[in-house]
Each structure stands twice: as C-alpha cells, then as structure tokens.
C-alpha positions as CSV (number, residue, x, y, z in Angstrom):
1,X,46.9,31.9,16.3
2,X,44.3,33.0,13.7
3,X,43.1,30.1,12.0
4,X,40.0,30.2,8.9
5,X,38.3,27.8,8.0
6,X,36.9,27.0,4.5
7,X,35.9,24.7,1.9
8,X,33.0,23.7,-0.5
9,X,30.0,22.8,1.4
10,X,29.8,19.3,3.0
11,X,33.2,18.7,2.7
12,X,33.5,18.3,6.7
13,X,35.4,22.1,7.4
14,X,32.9,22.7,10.2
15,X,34.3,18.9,11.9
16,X,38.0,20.4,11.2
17,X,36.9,23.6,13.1
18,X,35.1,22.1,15.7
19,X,38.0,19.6,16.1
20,X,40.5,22.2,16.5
21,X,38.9,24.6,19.0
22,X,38.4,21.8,21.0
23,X,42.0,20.7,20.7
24,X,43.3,24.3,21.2
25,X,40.7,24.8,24.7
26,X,42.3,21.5,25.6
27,X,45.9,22.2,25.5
28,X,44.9,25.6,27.9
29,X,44.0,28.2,25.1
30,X,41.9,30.7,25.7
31,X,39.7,30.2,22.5
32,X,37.0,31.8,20.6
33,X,35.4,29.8,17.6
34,X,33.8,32.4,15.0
35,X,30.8,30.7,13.2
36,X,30.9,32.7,9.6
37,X,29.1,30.2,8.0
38,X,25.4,31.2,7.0
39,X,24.2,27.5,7.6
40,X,25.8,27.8,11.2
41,X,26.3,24.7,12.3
42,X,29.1,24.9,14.5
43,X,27.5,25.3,18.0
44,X,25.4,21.8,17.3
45,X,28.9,20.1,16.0
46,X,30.5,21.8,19.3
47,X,27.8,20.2,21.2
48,X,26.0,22.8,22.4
49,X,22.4,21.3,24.5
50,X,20.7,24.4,22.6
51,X,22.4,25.9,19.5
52,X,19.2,27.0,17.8
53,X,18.9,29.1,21.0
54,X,22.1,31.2,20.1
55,X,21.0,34.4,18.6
56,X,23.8,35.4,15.7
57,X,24.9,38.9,15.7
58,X,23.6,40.2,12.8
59,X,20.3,39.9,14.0
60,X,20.7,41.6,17.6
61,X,19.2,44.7,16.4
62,X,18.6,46.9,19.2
63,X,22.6,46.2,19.6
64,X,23.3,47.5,16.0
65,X,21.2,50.1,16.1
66,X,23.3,51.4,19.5
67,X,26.6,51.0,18.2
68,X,26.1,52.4,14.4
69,X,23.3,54.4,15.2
70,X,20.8,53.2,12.3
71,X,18.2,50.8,12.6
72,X,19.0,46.9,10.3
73,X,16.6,47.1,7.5
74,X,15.8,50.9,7.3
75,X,17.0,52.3,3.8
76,X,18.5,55.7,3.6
77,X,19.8,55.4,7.2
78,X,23.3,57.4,8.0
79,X,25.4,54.7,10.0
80,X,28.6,54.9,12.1
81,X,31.4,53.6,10.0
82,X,33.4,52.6,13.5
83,X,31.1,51.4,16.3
84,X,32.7,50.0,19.0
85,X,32.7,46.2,19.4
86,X,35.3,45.4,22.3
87,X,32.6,44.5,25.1
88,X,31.0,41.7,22.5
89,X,32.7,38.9,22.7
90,X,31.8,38.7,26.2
91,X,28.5,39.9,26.0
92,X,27.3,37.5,23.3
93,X,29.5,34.7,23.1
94,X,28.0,31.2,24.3
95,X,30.2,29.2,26.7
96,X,31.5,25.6,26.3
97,X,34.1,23.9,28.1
98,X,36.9,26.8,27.4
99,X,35.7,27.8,24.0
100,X,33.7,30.9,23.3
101,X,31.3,31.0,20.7
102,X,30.0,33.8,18.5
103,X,27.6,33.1,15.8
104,X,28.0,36.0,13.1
105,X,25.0,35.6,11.1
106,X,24.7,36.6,7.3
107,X,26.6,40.1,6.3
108,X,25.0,40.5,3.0
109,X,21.2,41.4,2.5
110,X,20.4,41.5,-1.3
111,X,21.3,44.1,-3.3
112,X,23.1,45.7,-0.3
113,X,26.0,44.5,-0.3
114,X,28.4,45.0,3.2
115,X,26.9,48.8,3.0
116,X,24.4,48.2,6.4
117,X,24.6,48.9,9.8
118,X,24.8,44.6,10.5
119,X,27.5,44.4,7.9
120,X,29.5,47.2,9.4
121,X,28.9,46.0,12.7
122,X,30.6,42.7,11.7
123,X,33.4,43.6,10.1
124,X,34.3,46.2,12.8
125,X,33.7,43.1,15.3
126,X,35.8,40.4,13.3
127,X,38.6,42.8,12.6
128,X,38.5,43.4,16.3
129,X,38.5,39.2,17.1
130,X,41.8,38.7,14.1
131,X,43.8,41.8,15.2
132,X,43.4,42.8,18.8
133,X,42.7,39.5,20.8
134,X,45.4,37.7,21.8
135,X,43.2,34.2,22.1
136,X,43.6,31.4,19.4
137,X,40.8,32.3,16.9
138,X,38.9,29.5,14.6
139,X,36.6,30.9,12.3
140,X,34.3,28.4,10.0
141,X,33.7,29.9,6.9
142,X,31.4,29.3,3.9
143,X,33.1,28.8,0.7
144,X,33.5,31.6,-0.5
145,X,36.0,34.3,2.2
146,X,33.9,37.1,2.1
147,X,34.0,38.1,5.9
148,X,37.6,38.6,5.3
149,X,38.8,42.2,4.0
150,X,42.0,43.1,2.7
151,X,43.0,43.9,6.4
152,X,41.9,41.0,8.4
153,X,42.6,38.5,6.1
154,X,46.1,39.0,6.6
155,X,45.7,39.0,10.3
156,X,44.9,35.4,9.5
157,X,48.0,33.3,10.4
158,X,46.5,30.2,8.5
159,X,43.7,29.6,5.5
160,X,42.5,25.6,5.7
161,X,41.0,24.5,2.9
162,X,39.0,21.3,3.4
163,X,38.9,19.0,0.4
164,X,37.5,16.1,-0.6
165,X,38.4,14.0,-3.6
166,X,36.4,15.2,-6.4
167,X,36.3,17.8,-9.5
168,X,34.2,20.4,-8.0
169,X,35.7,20.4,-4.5
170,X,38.8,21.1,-5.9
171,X,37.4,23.7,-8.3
172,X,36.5,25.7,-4.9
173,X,40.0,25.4,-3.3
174,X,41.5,26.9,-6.7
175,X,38.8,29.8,-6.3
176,X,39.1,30.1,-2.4
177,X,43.0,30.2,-3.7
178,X,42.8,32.8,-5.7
179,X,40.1,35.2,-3.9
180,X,42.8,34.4,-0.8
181,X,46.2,35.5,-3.0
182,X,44.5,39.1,-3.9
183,X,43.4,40.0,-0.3
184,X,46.8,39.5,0.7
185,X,46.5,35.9,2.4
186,X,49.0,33.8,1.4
187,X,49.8,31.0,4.1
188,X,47.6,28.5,2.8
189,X,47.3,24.8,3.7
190,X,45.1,22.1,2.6
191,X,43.4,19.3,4.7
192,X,42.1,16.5,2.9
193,X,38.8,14.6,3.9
194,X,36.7,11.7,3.9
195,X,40.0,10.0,1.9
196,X,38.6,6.3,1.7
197,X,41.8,5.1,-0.5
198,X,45.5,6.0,-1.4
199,X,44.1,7.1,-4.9
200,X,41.8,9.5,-3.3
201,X,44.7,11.0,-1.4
202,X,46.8,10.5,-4.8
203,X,44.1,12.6,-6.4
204,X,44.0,15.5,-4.5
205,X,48.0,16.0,-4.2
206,X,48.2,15.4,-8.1
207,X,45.2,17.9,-8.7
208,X,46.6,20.9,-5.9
209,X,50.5,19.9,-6.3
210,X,51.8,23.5,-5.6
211,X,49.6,23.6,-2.0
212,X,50.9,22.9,1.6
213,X,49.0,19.6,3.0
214,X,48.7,19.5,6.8
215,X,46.8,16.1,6.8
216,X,44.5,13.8,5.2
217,X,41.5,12.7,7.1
218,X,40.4,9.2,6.3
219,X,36.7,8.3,5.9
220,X,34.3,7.0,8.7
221,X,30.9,5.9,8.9
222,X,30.9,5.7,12.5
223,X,31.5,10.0,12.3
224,X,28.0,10.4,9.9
225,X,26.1,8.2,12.3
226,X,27.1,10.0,15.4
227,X,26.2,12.9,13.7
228,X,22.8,11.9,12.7
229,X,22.1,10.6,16.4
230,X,23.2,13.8,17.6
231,X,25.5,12.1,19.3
232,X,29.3,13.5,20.2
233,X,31.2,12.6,17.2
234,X,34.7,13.6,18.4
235,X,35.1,9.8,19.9
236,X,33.7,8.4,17.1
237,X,36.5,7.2,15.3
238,X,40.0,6.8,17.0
239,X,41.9,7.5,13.3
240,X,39.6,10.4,12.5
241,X,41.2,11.8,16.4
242,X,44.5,10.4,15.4
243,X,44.8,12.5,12.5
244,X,43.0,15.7,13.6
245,X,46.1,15.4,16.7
246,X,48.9,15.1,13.9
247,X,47.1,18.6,12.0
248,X,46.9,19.9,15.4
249,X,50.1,19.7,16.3
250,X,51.7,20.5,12.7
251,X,49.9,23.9,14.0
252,X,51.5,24.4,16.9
253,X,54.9,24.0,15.2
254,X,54.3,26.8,12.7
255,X,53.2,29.0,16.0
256,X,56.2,27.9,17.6
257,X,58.5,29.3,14.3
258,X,56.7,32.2,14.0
C-alpha cells in the first residue's frame, strides 16, 4: 500500500503518518515512511534519539552530483534525466523499530523550479519508492502535492487529507482535491482531527459532503503536552490510539478488496 499524507499545516497529518507507519511495522510490514514535508518533522514525531542528525537527500551533494552528473547549485549544468536511485533507500534511510526513514528535503530552489540535479534526483527516487517497492509506503506531505507527478501520483493507492474544523483547513482539502483530480489521483479520503465536539465533526461532513471519511480523531491535551516534553505521544491518549486502530484497519480492508 501507497499511502500520502497531506493537509494544511498544523493540522496533525505528520501524527496520522507517524501513527500509521508505526501501525503498519507493527502488524509485520516492511515499511518505509517518506518525509516530503519541508519542515520535516517526522523523524522527531517517530521518536528518533537524533532527527536533526538525519541528512535529507536533497542535500547529499556529492550523491547527486554521482548519479546526475552535475553539481546542486551550479547554473548551466547538463544533468542526467535518469540517475539511478535503487541502492538509496538502504543507503540513506534511518532505522527505527521496522520502519525506514528517508528525509527528502526541499525539491524546489527559487526560480528553478523541479529543473536541478536535487529535484531530478528526487523524483527519480520517489517514483522508484511508489512504483517498484513492494513495502507499505507513507509519505508526509506539505499542503500542497507537489512531489507527486502525473505518474506517481497514481501509483498512490490512497490521498489522506487531514482536516481540522475550520474555514481555511477546509479551503486546503478543496485545493489538495483538485490539484489531486488533475494528476490523475482520485481515491481520496478524509481524516478529521482535533474534533472536540459533534458539531465540529458535523462541520466538516457538512462542509466536504461528497468526500470519503476514514475517521475522526478527537482532541487531546495530553497528545500537545507529550509533544512539547518530547515525550512519546503514541500512548498519550488511549481514544486518540483507539481511533487511529479503526483508520488503520479501514486501510487494510481496502488492501484486502483491491
């Protein structure tokens, strides 16, 4: 399974992710957890002792530069198109009770758009994680899906969008929607967060009532202060668990009838 991960920022998609490669490393998965977020939180959230240790792979330079054959950062350079990317996830993936890690760093340098050796290197890589490993994949994104071409977004078996109840978090899962639809993605499920009330959860359904829901996360202190101790927050709150099982295993089922 080939699961992404997205949602407006804060809205608790790198907990979902987290949550889930966990779950899937649990169950006997051989996982890899993709951290395509720019503010790269995910190896802290995993528990990692070290996560600002974890280099991300768009800035392993002398790597890039042997694969594409052009140095990051150098204008005018001629770049393979193709590098090979097979050996990497083994290479440079951190380790953590079943789950491997890889930390992708920022594609786009301004005004370059994907066009450089680090964003070529990337892409090549990511394709090679959605369409030629047979592992369960979890990939945190930011917002906005723009790791995902045309191609490997519909190697994706599932888009989450994390919501939580308010106008502008909803305003991103219309865009992430819609930017999702004309790549090709279409299997596209909600999962609602930091739902205090029944109105909150009202909210949300009422405001996205074409969308698949796979669950609704209730709020929890007890998950911020764990996180701000630095503490593990995955036994923080027994509903929290409760509910991240039930989306877990509404996963599983769609793997099962696919």
């Amino acid at each position: 399974m080939k699961l992404a991960i997205s949602g407006k920022g804060g809205v608790g998609k790198t907990l979902l992710a987290a949550s889930l490669a966990r779950r899937f490393a649990g169950s006997g998965y051989s996982v890899i957890a993709i951290d395509a977020d720019p503010d790269a939180n995910l190896a802290a959230t995993l528990g990692f002792a070290h996560p600002e240790e974890i280099t991300p792979i768009s800035e392993l330079s002398d790597i890039i530069e042997e694969r594409t054959g052009a140095r990051p950062g150098r204008s005018g350079s001629f770049f393979k198109l193709n590098p090979r990317v097979d050996d990497l996830p083994e290479q440079y993936s951190a380790r953590l009770d079943g789950i491997k890690l890889m930390v992708m760093g920022r594609i786009k340098r301004g005004g370059t758009g994907c066009y450089c050796p680090e964003g070529v290197l990337l892409q090549a890589l990511l394709s090679h994680l959605l369409l030629q490993r047979n592992e369960v994949v979890v990939m945190d994104m930011e917002a906005g899906i723009e790791h995902l071409a045309r191609g490997t977004a519909r190697a994706v078996d599932k888009l989450i969008v994390v919501v939580e109840p308010g106008h502008r978090s909803i305003e991103t899962a219309l865009t992430i929607h819609k930017l999702a639809q004309d790549l090709g993605l279409l299997s596209i499920s909600i999962v609602g967060n930091k739902i205090k009330t029944e109105a909150e959860k009202e909210f949300i359904t009422a405001s996205l009532p074409s969308f698949d829901f796979l669950g609704f996360i209730p709020y929890n202190q007890a998950i911020i202060d764990a996180d701000m101790a630095g503490k593990s927050v995955f036994e923080a709150s027994c509903r929290v668990a409760a509910e991240i099982e039930n989306i877990f295993r509404k996963l599983l089922t769609v793997t099962q009838n696919g």
